[in-house]
C-alpha positions as CSV (number, residue, x, y, z in Angstrom):
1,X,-27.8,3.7,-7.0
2,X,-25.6,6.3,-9.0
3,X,-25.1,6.3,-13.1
4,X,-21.3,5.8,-12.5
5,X,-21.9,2.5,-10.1
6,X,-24.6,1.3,-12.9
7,X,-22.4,2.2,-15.7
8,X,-19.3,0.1,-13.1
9,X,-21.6,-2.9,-12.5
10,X,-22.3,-3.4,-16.5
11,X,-18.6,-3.6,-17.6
12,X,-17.9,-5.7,-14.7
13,X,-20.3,-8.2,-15.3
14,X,-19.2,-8.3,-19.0
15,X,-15.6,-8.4,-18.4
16,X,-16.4,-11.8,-15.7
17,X,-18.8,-13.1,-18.3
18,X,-16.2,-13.0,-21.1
19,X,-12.7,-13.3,-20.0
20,X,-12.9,-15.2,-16.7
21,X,-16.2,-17.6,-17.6
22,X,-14.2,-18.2,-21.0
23,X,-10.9,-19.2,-19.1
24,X,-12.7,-21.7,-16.9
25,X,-15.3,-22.4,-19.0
26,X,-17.4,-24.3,-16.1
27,X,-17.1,-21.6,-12.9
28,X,-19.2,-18.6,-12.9
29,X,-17.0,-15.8,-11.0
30,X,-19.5,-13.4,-8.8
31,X,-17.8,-10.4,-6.0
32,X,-21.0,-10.6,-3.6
33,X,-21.1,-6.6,-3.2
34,X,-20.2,-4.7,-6.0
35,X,-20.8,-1.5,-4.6
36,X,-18.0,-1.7,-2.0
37,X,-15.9,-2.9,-4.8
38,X,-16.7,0.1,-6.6
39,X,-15.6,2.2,-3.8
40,X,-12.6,0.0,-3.1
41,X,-12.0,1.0,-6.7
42,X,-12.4,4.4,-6.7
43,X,-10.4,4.9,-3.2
44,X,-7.1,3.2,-5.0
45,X,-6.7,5.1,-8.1
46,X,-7.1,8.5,-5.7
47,X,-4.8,7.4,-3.7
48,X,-2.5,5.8,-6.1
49,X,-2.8,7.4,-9.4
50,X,0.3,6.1,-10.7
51,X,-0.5,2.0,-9.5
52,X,0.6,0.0,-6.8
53,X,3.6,-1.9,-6.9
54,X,2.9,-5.0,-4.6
55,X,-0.7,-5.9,-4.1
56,X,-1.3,-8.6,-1.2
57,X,-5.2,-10.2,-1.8
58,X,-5.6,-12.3,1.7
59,X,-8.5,-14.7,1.3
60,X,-8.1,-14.1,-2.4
61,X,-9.7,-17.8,-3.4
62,X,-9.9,-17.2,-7.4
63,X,-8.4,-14.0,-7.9
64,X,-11.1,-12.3,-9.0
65,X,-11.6,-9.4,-6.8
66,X,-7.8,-9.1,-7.3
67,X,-8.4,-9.2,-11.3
68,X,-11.3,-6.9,-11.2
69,X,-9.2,-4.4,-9.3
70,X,-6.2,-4.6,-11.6
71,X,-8.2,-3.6,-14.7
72,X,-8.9,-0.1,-12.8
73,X,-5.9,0.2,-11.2
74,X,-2.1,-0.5,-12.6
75,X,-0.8,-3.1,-10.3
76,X,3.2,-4.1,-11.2
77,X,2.7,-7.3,-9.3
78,X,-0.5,-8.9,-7.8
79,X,-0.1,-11.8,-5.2
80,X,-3.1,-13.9,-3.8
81,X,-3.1,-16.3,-0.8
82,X,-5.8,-18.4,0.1
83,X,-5.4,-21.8,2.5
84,X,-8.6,-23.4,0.2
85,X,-7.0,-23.2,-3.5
86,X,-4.4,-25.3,-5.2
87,X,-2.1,-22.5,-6.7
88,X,-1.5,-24.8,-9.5
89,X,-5.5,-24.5,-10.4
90,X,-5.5,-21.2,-9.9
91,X,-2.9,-20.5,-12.1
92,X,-4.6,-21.6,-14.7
93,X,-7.1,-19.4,-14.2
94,X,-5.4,-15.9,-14.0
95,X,-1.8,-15.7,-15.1
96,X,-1.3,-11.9,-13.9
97,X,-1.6,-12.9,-11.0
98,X,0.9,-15.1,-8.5
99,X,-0.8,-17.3,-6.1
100,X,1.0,-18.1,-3.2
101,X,1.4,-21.4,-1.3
102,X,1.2,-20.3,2.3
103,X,-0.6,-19.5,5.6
104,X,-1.6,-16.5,6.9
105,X,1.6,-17.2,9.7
106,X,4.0,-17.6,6.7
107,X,3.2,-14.6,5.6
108,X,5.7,-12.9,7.4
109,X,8.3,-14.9,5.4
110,X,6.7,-14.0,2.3
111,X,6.7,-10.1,2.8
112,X,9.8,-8.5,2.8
113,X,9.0,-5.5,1.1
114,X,5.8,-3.1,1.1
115,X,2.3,-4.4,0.1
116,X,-0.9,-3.1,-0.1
117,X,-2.7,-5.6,1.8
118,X,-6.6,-6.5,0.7
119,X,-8.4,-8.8,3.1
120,X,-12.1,-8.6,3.8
C-alpha cells in the first residue's frame, strides 16, 4: 500500500466518521474497498479536471460512494437510484445529492441528457 492511498484512507474514514455518522447518528457508512475507490477517484479528476456535470450512481443505496466521490471531484449534479431505499430517507441523509424513485427500466425516462454512469 502507497503513502498517497494511506494518506486517502485516513481522510476518508474521518470525513464518514464526522459528517455522515453525525447526520444519521445510528448508521455507520463503510465503501468495502477503498483502494478501488481511490482509483475511481484518481481516474475522474484526470479525466475531468474541470467536474462532471451529471453523475448517475446505479445501486447507489446511501449515497456514500457518490458523496465520497463528490468531495474529490466537482459534480454540478449527483443523482442516485437504488430499488432498496426510500428516497425520502435518504434524503435526509445527503442533501447534495438527488435520489431518484425508479427502476433500472425507467431509467431511460429519467436520462435525457449525458451522465456519467457509476454502477459496480
Amino acid at each position: 500500500m502507497d503513502e498517497s492511498f494511506r494518506d486517502f484512507y485516513s481522510r476518508e474514514r474521518r470525513a464518514y466518521e464526522d459528517t455522515l455518522e453525525e447526520e444519521l447518528r445510528k448508521r455507520k457508512f463503510e465503501i468495502e474497498n477503498k483502494r478501488m475507490l481511490y482509483y475511481i477517484i484518481k481516474e475522474l479528476k484526470s479525466l475531468f479536471p474541470n467536474g462532471i456535470n451529471n453523475v448517475l450512481d446505479v445501486g447507489g443505496g446511501i449515497g456514500a460512494t457518490l458523496y465520497s466521490i463528490s468531495q474529490y471531484v466537482k459534480i454540478s449534479n449527483a443523482y442516485s437510484v437504488d430499488l432498496y431505499t426510500p428516497p425520502e430517507y435518504i434524503q435526509r441523509a445527503l442533501h447534495n445529492i438527488k435520489f431518484l424513485d425508479a427502476t433500472v427500466y425507467d431509467l431511460s425516462k429519467i436520462l435525457n441528457e449525458n451522465f456519467l454512469m457509476l454502477y459496480y
